[in-house]
Legacy VTK file of the C-alpha trace (Angstrom):
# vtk DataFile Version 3.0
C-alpha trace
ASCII
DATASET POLYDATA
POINTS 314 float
122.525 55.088 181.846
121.496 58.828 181.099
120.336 60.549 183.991
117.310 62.782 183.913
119.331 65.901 183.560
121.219 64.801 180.317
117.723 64.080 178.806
116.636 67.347 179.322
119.994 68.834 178.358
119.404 66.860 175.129
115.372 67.898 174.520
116.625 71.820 174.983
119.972 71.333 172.162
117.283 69.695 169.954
115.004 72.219 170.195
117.672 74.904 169.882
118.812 73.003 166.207
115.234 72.636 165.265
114.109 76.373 165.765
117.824 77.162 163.942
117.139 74.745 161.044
113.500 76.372 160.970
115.008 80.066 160.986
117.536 79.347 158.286
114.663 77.600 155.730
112.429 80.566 156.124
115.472 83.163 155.435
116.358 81.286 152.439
112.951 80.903 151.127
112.792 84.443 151.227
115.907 85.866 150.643
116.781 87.098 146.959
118.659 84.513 144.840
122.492 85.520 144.013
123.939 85.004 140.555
124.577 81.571 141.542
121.360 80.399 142.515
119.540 80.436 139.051
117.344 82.623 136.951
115.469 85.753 138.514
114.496 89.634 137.829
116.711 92.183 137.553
117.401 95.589 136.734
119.619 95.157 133.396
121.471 98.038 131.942
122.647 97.354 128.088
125.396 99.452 126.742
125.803 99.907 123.396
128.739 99.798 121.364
129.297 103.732 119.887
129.786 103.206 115.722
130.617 106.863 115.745
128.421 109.896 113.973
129.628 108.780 110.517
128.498 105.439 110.830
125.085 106.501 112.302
124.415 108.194 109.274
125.768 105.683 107.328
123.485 102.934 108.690
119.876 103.500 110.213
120.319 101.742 113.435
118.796 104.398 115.678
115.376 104.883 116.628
114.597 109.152 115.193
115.254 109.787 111.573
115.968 113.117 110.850
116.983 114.095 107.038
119.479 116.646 106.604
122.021 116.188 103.891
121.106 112.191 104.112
119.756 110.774 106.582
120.886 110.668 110.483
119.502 108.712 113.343
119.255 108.891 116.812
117.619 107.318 120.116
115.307 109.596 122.178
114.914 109.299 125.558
112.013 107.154 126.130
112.026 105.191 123.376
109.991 101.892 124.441
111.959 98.614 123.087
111.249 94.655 124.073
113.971 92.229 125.022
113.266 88.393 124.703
115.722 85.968 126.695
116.832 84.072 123.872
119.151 81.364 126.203
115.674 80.409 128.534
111.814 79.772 128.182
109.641 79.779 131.618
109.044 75.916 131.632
106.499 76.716 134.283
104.689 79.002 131.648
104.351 76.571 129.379
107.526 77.268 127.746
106.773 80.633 127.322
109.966 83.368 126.381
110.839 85.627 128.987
109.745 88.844 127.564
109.456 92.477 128.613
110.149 96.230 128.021
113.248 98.323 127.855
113.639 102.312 127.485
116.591 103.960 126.194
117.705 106.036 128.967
119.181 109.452 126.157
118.563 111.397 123.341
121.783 110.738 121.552
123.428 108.650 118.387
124.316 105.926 121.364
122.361 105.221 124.421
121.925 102.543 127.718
118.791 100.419 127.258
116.964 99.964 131.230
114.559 97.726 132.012
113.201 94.759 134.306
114.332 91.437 133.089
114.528 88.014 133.920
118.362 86.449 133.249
121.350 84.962 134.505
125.047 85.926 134.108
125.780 84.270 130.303
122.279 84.907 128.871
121.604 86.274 125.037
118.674 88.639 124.830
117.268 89.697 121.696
116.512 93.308 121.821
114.380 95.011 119.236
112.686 98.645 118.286
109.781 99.179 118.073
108.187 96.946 120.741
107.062 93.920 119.955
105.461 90.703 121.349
106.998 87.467 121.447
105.132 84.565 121.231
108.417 82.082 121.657
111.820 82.738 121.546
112.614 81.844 118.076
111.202 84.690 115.870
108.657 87.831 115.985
106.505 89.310 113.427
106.992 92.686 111.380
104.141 94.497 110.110
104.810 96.279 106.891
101.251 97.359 105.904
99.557 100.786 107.683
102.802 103.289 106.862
101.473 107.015 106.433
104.537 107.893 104.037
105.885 110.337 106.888
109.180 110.167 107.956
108.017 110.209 111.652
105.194 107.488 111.336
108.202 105.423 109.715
110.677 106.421 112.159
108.492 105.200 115.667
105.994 102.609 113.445
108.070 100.792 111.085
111.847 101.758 111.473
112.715 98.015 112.578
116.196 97.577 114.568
117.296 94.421 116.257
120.107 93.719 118.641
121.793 90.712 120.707
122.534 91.354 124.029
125.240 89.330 126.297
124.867 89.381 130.354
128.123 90.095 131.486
127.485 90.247 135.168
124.848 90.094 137.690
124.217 90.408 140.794
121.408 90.055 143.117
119.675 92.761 142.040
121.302 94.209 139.493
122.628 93.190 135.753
124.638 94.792 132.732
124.976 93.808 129.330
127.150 94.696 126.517
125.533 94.608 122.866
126.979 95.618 119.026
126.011 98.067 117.521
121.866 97.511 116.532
121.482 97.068 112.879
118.481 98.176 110.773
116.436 95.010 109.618
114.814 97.081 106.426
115.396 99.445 103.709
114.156 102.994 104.398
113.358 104.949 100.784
112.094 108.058 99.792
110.163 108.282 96.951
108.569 111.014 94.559
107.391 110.923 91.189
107.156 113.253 88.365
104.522 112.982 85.318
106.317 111.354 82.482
104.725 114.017 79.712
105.680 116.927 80.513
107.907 116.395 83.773
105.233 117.605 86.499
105.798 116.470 89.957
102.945 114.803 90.873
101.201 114.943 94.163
100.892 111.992 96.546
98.115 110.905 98.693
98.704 107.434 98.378
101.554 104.899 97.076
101.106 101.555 95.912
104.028 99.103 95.580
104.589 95.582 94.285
106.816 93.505 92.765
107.230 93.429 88.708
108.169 90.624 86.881
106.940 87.289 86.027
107.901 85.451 89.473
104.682 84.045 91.696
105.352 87.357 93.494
104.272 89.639 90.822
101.838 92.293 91.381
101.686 91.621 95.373
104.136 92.607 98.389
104.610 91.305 101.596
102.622 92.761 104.554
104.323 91.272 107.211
107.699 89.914 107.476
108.939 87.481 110.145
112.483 87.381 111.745
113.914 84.411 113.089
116.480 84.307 116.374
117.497 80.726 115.905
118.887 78.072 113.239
116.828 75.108 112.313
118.776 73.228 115.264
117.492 76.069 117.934
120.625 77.658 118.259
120.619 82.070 118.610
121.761 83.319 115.603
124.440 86.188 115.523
123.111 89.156 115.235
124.504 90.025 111.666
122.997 86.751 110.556
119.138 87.876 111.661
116.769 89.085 109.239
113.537 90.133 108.076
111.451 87.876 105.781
108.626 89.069 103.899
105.006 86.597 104.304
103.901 86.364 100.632
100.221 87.964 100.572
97.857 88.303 98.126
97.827 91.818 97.308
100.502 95.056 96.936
101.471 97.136 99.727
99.415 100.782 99.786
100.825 103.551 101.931
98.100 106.027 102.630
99.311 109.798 103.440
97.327 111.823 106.147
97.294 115.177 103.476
98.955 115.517 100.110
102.769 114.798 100.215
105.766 115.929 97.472
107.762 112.775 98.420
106.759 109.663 101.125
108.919 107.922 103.111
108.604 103.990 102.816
111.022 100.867 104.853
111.121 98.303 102.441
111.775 94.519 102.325
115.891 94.225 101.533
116.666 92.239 98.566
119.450 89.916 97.644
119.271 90.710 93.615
118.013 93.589 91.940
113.884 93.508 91.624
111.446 95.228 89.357
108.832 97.679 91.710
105.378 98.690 90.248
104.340 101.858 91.342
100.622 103.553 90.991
100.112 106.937 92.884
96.932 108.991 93.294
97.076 112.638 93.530
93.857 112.796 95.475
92.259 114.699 92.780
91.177 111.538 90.757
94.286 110.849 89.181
96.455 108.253 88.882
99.260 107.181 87.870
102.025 104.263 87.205
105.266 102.922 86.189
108.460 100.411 87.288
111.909 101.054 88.397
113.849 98.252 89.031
116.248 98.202 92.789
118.731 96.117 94.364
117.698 97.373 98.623
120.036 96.793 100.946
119.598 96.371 104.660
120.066 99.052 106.833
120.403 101.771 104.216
118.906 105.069 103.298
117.654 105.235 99.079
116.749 108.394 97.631
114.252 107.418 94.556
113.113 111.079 93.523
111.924 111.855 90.345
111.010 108.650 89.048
108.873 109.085 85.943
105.340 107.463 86.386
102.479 107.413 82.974
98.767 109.340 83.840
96.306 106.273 83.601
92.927 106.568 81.409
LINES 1 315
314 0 1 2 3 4 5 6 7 8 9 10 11 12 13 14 15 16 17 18 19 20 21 22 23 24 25 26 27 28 29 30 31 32 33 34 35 36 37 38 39 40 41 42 43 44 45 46 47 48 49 50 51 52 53 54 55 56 57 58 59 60 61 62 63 64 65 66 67 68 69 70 71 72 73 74 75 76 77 78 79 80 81 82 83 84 85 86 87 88 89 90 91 92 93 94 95 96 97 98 99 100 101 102 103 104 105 106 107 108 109 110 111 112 113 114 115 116 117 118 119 120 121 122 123 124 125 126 127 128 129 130 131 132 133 134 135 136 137 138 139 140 141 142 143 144 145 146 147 148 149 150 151 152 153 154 155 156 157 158 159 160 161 162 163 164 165 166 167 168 169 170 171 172 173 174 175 176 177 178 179 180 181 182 183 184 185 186 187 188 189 190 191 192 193 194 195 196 197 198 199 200 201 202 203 204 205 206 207 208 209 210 211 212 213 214 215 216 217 218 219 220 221 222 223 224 225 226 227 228 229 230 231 232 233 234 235 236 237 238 239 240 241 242 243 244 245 246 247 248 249 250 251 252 253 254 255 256 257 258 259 260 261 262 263 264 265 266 267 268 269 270 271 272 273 274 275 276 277 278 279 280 281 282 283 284 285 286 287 288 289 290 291 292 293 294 295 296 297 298 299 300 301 302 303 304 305 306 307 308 309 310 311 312 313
């Protein structure tokens, strides 16, 4: 038979376990989660792979365009991009993506990409320039109408560059990623135009492009474009395999020029054949003119269309 002392020595172990139990749920409950216990925020750094100075210029896949002798580009410091966690959705969100900003942390050809996100060790992230807002996890929208034919309004607007990120390692606060090189979803072009009698370059305060031809395309462009992550079976696509689709509209794409211009600066919709381009420019003093050229754009590079010859309109 216990005695009254070993029933009180029992009552005072219990409460000792009790409080301890108690202590160690509130600790854990509060205490951040390690790589091991699941998805949280953290600080990711992404480090780029370098292609080297000759391939920058060889392939736009930097943020600032700069032309000299071509064209080169380069990240700024600052430069606001948007990863999307392409391996999760919040299921307590209603499925929504996990979503946020990233800044590139130099001015230089390369640079590290800093930013709040939510991952685990494993995780693909898309990461894309300019920022944009994802609505799931599969694909984004591109706008390709509102370009001002300036090289910078292309360059922070409309210079489009995607990259896949992996998580390499994580801890609880921290996280790095390694990423390819970013590629360049569109084709950037410059453009001028000279009058066909006579040779006279010919002013430009505003552009109008569309596709030529006969197809059910003919006489419109695309102004928007979407870009899907994942196959038709939901699984991330590799990064070479990701890229931009134009949304058939119902009318051609204008670029509108804050003053006069000699030559504008236009990203384009790649193409997997050669195409026929209409082209009408106004001068801004009440003329205007048009003509074709036909193209074969390919993603990620730099055209120089100068000179093409365009007919005065009536």
């Amino acid at each position: 038979m216990r005695t009254k002392e070993q029933f009180l020595m029992l009552f005072v172990l219990g409460g000792m376990m009790l409080a301890g139990l108690t202590a160690c749920s509130g600790d854990d409950d509060n205490a951040p989660q390690t790589a091991d216990d699941g998805v949280k925020v953290r600080r990711l750094t992404i480090t780029e792979a370098d292609g080297g100075a000759a391939e920058a210029r060889q392939s736009l896949t930097r943020a600032s365009l700069t032309e000299d002798d071509g064209l080169t580009a380069k990240w700024t410091a600052g430069d606001a991009l948007t990863y999307c966690n392409l391996s999760r959705v919040n299921q307590g969100n209603g499925y929504a993506p996990y979503s946020g900003g990233l800044t590139a942390a130099s001015t230089a050809a390369t640079s590290q990409f800093t930013g709040n996100v939510t991952c685990l060790k494993g995780d693909y992230l898309a990461v894309v320039y300019p920022a944009a807002t994802f609505t799931t996890n599969s694909q984004y929208t591109i706008a390709l109408s509102g370009q001002d034919g300036t090289l910078a309004g292309l360059a922070t607007r409309f210079h489009y560059v995607y990259g896949m990120a992996y998580i390499t390692t994580v801890t609880d606060q921290t996280a790095d990623a390694t990423m390819e090189k970013m590629k360049s979803l569109l084709t950037v072009c410059k453009f001028s135009f000279v009058n066909k009698d006579g040779g006279a370059a010919i002013p430009i305060k505003t552009l109008t492009v569309s596709y030529g031809g006969s197809g059910t395309d003919a006489g419109k462009y695309p102004q928007t474009a979407t870009v899907s992550l994942k196959d038709k079976d939901g699984v991330s696509l590799d990064q070479a395999n990701v890229h931009a689709a134009g949304v058939e509209g119902d009318g051609a794409l204008t670029v509108t020029c804050p003053s006069v211009q000699d030559a504008v600066y236009v990203a384009l919709l790649p193409t997997s054949v050669q195409r026929t381009y209409n082209f009408t420019v106004t001068d801004g003093s009440g003329n205007s003119y048009s003509g074709t050229a036909k193209a074969k754009l390919t993603e990620g590079e730099y055209v120089e269309a100068t000179g093409l010859k365009l007919t005065q309109n009536e």
